[in-house]
VOBA-1610 file (N, C-alpha, C; in pm, whole numbers, padded with zeros to 5 digits, always signed):
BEGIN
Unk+10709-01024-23495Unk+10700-00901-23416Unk+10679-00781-23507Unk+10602-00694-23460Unk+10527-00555-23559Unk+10629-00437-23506Unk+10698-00410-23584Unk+10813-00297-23529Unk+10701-00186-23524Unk+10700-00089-23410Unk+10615+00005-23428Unk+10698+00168-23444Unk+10659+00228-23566Unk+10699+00370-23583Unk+10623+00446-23553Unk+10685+00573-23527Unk+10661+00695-23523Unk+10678+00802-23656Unk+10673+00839-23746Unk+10699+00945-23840Unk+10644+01073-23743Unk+10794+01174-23697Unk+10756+01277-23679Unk+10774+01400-23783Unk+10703+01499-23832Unk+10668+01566-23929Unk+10677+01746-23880Unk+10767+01806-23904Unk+10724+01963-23875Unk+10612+02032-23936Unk+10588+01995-24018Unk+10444+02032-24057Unk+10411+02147-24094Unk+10507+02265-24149Unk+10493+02377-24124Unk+10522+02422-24298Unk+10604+02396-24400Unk+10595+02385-24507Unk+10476+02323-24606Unk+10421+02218-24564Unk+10298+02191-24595Unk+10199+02302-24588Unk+10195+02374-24454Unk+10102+02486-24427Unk+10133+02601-24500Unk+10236+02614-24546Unk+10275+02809-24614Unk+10306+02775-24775Unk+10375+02656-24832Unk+10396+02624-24930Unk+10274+02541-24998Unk+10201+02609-25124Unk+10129+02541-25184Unk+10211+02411-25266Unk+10357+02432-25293Unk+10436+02344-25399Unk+10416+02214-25301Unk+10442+02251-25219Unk+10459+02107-25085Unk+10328+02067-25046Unk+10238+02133-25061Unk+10084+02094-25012Unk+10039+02021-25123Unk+10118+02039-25224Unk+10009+01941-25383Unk+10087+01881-25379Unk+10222+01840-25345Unk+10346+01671-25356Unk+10329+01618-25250Unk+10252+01692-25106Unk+10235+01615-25044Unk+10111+01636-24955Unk+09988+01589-24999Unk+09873+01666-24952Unk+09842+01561-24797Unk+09906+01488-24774Unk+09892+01416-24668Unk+10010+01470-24553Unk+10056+01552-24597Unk+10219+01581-24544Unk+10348+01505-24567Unk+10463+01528-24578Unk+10559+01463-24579Unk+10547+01376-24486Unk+10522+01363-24370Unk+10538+01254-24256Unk+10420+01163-24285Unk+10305+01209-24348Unk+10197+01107-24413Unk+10216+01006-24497Unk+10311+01069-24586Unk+10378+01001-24720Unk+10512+00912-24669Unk+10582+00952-24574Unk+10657+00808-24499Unk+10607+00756-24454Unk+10526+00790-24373Unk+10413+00685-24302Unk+10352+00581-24403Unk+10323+00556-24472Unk+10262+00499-24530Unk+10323+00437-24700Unk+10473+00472-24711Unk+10600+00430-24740Unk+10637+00281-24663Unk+10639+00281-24549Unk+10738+00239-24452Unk+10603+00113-24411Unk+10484+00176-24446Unk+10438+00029-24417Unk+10436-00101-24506Unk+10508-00169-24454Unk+10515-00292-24500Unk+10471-00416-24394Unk+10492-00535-24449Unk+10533-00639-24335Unk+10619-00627-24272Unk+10544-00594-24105Unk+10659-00615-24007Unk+10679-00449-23918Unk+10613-00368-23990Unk+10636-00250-23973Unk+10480-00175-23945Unk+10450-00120-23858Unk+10307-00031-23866Unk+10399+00170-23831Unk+10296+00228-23895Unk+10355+00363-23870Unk+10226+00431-23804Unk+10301+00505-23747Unk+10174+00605-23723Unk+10251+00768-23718Unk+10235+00877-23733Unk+10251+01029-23740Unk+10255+01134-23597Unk+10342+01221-23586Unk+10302+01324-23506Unk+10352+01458-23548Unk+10339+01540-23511Unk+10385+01707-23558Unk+10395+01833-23439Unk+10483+01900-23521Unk+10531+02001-23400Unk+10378+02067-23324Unk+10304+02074-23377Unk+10165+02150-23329Unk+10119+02076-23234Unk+10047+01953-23231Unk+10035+01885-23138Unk+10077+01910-22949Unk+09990+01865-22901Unk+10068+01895-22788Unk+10188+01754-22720Unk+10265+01867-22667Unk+10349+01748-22632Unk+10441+01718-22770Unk+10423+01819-22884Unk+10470+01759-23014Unk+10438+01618-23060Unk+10295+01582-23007Unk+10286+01438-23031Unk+10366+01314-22942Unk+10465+01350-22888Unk+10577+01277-22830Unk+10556+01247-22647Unk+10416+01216-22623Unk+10448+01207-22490Unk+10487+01126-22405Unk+10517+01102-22278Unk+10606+01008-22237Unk+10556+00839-22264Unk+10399+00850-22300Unk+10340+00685-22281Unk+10384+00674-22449Unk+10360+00751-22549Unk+10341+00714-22686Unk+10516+00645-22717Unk+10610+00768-22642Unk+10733+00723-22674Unk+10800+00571-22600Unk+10723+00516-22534Unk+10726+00385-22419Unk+10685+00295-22517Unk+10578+00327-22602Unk+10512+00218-22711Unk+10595+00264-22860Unk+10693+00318-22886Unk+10764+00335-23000Unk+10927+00299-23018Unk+10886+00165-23132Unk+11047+00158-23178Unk+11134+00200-23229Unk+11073+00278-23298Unk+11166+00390-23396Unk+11090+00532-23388Unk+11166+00594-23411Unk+11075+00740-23434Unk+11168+00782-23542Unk+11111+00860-23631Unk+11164+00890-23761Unk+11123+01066-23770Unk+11209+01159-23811Unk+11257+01305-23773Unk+11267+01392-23900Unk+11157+01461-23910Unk+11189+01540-24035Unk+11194+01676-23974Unk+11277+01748-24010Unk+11238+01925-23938Unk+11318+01990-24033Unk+11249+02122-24011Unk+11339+02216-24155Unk+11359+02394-24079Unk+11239+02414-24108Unk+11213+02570-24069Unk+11204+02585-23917Unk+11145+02545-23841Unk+11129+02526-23693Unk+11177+02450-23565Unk+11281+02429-23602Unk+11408+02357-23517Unk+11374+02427-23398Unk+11376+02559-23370Unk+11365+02636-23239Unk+11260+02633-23185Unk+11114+02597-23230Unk+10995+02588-23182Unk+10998+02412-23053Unk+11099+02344-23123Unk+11110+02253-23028Unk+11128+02213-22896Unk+11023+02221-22805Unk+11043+02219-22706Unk+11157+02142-22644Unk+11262+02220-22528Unk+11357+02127-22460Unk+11359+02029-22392Unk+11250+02048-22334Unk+11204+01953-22219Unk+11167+01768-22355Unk+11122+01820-22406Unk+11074+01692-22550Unk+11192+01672-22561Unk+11263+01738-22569Unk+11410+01727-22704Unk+11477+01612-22573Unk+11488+01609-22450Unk+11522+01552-22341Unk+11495+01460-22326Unk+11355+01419-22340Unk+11242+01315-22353Unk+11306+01266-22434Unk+11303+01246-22593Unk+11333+01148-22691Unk+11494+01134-22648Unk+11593+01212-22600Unk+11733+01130-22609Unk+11746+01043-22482Unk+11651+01067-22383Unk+11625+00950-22274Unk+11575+00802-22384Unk+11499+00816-22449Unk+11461+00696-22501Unk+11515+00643-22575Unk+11618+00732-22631Unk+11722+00654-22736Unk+11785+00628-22685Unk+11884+00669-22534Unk+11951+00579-22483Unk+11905+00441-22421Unk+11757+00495-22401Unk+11691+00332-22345Unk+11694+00239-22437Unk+11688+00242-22533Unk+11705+00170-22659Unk+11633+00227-22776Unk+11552+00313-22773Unk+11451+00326-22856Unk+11560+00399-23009Unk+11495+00300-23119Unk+11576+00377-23260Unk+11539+00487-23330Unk+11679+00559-23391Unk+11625+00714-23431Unk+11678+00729-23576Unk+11567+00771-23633Unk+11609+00779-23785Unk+11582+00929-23836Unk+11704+01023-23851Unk+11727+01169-23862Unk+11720+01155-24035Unk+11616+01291-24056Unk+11605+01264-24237Unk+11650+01448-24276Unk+11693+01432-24385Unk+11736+01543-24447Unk+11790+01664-24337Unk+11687+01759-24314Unk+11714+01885-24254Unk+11702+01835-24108Unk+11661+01717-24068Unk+11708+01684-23879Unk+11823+01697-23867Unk+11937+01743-23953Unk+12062+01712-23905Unk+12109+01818-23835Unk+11977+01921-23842Unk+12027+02059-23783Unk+11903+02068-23650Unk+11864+01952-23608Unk+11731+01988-23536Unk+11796+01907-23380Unk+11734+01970-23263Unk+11763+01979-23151Unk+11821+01868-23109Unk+11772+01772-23141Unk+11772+01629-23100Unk+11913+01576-23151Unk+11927+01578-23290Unk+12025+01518-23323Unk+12158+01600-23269Unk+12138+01757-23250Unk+12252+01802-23180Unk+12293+01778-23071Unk+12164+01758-22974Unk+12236+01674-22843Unk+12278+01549-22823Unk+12237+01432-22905Unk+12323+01357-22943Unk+12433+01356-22995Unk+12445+01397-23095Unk+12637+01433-23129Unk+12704+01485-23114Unk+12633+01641-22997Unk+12752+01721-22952Unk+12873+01791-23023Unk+12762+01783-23133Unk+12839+01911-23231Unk+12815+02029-23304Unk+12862+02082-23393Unk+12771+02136-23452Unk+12659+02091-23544Unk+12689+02023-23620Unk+12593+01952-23727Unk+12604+02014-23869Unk+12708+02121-23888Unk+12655+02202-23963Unk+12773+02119-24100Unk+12684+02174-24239Unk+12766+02151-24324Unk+12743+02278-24458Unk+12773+02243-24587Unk+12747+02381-24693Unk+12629+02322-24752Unk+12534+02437-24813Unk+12442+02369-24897Unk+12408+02481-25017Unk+12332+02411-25134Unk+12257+02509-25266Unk+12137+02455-25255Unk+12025+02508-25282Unk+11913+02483-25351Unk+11885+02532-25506Unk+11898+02389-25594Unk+11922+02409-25731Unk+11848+02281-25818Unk+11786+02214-25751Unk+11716+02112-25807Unk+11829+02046-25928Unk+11935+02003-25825Unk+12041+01948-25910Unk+12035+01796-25907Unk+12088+01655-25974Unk+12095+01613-25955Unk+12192+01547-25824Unk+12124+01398-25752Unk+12245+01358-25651Unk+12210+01213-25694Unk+12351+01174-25710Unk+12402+01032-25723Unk+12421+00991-25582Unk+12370+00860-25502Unk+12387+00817-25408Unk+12449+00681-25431Unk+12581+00644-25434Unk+12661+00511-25375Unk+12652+00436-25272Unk+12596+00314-25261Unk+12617+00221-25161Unk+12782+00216-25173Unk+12833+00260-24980Unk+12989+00225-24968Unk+12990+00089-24874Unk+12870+00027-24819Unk+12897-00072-24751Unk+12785-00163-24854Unk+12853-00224-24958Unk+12708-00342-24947Unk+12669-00432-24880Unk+12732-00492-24796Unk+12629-00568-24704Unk+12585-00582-24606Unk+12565-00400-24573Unk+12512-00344-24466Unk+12325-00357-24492Unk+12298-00412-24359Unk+12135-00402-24357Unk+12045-00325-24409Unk+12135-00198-24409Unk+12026-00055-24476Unk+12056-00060-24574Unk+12160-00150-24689Unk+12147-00136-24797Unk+12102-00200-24856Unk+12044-00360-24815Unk+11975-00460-24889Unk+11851-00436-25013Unk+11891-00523-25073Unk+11812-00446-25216Unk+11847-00338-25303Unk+11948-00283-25283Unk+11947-00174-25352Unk+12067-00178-25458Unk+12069-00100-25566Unk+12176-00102-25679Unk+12319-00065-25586Unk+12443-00045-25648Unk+12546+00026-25605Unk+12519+00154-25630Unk+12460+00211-25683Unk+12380+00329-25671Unk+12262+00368-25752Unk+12216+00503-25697Unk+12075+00496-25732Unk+12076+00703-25768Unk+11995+00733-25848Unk+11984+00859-25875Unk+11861+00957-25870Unk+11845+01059-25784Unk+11723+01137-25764Unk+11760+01252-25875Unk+11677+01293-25941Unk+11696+01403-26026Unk+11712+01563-25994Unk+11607+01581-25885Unk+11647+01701-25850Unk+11600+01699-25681Unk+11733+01749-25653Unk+11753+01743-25470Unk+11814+01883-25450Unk+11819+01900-25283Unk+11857+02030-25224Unk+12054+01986-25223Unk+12132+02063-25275Unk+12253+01965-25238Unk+12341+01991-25102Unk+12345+01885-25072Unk+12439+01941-24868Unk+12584+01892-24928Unk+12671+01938-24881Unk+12800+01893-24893Unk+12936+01943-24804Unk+13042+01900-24805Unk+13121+01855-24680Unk+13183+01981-24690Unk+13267+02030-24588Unk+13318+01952-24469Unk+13138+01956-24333Unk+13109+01758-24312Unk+12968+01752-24245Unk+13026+01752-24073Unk+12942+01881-24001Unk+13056+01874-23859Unk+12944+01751-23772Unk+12992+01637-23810Unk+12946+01542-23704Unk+13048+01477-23619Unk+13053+01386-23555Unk+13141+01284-23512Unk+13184+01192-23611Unk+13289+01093-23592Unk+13316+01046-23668Unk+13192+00892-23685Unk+13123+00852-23789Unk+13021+00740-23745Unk+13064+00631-23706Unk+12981+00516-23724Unk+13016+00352-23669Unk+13020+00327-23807Unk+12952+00354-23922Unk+12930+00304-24075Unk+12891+00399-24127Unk+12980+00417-24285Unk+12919+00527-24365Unk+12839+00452-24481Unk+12704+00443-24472Unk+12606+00350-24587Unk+12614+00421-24699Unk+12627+00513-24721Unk+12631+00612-24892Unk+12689+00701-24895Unk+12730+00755-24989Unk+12796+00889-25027Unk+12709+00960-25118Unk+12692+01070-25145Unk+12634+01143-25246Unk+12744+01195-25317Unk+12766+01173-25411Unk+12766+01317-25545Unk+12684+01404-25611Unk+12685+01521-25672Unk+12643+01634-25691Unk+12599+01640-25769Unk+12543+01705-25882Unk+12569+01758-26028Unk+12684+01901-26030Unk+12647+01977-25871Unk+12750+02086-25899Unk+12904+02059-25886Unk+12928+01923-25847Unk+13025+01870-25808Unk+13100+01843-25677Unk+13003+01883-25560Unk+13027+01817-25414Unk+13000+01692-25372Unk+13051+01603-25240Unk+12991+01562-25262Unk+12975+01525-25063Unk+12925+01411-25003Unk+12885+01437-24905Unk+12820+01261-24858Unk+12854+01280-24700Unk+12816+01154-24642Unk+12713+01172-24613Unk+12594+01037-24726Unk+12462+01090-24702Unk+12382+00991-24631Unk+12469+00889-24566Unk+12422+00792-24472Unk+12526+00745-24380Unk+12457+00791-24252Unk+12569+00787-24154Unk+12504+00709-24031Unk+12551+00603-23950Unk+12467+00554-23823Unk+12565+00543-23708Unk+12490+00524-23580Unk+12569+00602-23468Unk+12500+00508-23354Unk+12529+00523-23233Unk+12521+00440-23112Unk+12539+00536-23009Unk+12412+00547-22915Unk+12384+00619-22859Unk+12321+00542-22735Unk+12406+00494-22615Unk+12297+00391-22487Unk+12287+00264-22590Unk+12188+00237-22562Unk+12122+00081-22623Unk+12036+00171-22742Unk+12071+00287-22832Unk+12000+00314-22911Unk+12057+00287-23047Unk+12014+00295-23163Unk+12090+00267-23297Unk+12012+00416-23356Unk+12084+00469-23380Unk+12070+00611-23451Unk+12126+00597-23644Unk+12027+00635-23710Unk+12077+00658-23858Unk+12056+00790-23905Unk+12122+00848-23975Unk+12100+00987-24014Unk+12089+00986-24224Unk+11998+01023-24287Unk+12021+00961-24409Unk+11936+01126-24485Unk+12051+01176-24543Unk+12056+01297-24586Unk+11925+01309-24696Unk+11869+01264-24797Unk+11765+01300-24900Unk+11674+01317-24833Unk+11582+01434-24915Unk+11409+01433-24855Unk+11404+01538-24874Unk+11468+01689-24950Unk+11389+01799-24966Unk+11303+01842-24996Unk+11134+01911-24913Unk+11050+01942-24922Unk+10984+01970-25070Unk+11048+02046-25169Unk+10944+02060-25252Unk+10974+01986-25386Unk+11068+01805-25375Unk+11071+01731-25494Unk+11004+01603-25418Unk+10975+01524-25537Unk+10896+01417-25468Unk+10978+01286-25441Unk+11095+01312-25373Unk+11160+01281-25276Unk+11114+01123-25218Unk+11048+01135-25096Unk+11005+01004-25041Unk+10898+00926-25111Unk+10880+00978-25253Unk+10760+00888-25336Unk+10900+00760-25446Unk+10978+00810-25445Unk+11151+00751-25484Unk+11137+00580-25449Unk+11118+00493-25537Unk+11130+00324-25461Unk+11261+00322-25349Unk+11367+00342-25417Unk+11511+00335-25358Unk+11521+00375-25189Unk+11436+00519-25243Unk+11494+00573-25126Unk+11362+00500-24978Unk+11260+00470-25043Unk+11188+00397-24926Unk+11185+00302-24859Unk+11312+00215-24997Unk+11373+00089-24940Unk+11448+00090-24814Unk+11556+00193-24862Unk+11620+00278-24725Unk+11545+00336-24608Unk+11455+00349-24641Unk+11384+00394-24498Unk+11305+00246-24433Unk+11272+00190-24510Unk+11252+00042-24464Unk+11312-00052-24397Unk+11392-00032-24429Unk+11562-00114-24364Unk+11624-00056-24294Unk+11586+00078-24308Unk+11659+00134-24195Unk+11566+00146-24031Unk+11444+00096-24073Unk+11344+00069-23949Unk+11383+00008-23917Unk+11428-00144-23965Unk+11457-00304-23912Unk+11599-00279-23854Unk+11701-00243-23934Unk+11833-00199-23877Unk+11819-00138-23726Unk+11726+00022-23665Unk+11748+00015-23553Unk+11648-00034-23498Unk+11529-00104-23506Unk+11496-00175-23406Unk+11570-00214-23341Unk+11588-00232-23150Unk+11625-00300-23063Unk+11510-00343-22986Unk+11517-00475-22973Unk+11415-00609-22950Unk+11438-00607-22815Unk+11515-00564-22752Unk+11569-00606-22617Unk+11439-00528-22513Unk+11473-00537-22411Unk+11354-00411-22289Unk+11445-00328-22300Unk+11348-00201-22279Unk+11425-00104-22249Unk+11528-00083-22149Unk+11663+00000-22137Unk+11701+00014-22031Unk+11631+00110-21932Unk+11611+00071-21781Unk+11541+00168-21678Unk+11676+00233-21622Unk+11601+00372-21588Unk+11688+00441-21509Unk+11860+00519-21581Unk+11810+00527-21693Unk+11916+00575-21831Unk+12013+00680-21761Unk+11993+00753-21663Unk+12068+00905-21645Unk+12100+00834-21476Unk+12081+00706-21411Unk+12101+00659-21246Unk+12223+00702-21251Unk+12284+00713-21174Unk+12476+00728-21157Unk+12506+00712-20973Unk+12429+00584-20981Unk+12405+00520-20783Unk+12538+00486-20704Unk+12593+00530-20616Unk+12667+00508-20548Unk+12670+00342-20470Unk+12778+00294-20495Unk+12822+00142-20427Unk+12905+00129-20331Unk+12827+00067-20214Unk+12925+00112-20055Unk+13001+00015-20032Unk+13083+00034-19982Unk+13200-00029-19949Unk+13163-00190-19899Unk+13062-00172-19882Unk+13066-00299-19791Unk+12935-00402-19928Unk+12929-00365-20014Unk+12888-00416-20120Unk+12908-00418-20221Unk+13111-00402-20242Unk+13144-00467-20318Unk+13171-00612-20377Unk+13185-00614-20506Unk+13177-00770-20502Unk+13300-00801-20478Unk+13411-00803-20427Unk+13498-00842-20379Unk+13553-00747-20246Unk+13572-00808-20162Unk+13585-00752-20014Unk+13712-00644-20016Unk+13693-00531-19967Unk+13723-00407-19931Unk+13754-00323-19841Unk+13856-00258-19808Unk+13868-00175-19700Unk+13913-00006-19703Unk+13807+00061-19657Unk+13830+00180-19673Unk+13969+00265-19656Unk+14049+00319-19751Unk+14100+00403-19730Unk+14085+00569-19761Unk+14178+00590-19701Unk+14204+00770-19705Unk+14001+00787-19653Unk+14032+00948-19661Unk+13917+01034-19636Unk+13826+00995-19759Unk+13659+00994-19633Unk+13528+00999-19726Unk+13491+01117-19726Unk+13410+01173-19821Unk+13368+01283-19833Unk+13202+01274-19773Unk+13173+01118-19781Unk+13034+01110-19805Unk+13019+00919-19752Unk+12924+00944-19673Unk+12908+00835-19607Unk+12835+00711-19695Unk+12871+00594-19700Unk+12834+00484-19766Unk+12670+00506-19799Unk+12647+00530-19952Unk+12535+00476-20000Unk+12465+00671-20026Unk+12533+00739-19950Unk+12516+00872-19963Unk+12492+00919-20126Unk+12431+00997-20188Unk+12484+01044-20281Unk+12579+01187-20298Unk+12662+01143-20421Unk+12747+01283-20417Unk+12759+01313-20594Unk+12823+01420-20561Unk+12848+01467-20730Unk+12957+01404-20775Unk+12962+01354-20909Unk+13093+01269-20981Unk+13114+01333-21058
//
């Protein structure tokens, strides 16, 4: 089976930054795209410009993963989209949040928090630790691995608490920070995996593409989608599965709908 991706891309640093237009003249979402293809995996791209942000209801019906980069333009994101993709992640569809998504629409309505954590831009080093090794997203990889110069995020990170913490970062300035976190959302598998700042060459990293590789296969869900993600259908009395008799006051006649 051909897991099919999405790389979505804001696209907007590429356009104003020459540093980011020569590390990544295909765009950042070009350069995962084409990372991530391996056996087993096809990618294809979309961007905030696009209409529909690329994301429309048939493309997201044919996508197993969609993969989330955003930085500068979090607010340009349409709501109605932002609605769209967390319908599909509860249908099952998998979501892989990279670096600066952790502050982008989507992932906030999923976790229902703030998202927020501290950060420097210092082209410092970050040490990344595998804390689960024989977690799926970590296969292949050392007990840790080192990028030379990154944006650094660090704690206190306002998320929920996760299902698995896959890495930790350390600093060079000396913070340090959960930089792989995955989550369950409906029949969706959500990963959030902190590296990827725009102007180091970041996703050109073996390590870190391994991680994005595995972390495709990790949320794939093989299953059908679930239909009808947001139904909340009323069951009448007389079709329960075990026989029933009405008491006290109805508000609302069998099969009626009402507010819960």
């Amino acid at each position: 089976m051909v897991i099919r991706t999405v790389v979505w891309g804001e696209n907007v640093h590429e356009q104003t930054s020459q540093v980011v237009a020569d590390l990544y003249p295909d765009g950042m979402h070009g350069a995962i795209a084409a990372s991530v293809q391996s056996a087993g995996i096809s990618a294809t791209t979309a961007t905030l410009q696009e209409p529909e942000h690329g994301l429309s209801e048939d493309r997201l019906t044919q996508t197993d993963v969609l993969l989330w980069w955003g930085h500068a333009a979090h607010g340009d994101v349409d709501d109605a989209i932002v609605e769209r993709v967390a319908r599909h992640v509860h249908a099952g569809m998998g979501l892989i949040l990279l670096h600066s998504a952790h502050f982008a629409k989507i992932f906030k309505r999923l976790m229902g928090t703030p998202c927020n954590l501290t950060w420097r831009e210092a082209g410092e080093r970050e040490r990344l630790w595998v804390t689960s090794r024989n977690h799926p997203i970590a296969v292949g990889l050392p007990d840790h691995f080192e990028l030379e110069n990154e944006e650094m995020y660090g704690e206190p990170f306002g998320v929920p608490e996760p299902l698995e913490t896959v890495f930790i970062s350390w600093f060079q300035g000396g913070e340090v920070f959960r930089s792989g976190l995955t989550y369950k959302r409906g029949a969706g598998n959500i990963f959030y995996f902190r590296p990827g700042h725009e102007t180091y060459p970041t996703y050109y990293d073996t390590n870190v593409q391994q991680v994005l590789r595995n972390a495709i296969h990790w949320a794939h869900n093989p299953a059908p989608r679930v239909l009808d993600v947001d139904a909340a259908p009323n069951v009448p009395t007389h079709q329960a599965l075990e026989p029933l008799t009405q008491k006290g006051a109805r508000p609302h006649k069998d099969g009626e709908a009402g507010l819960r």
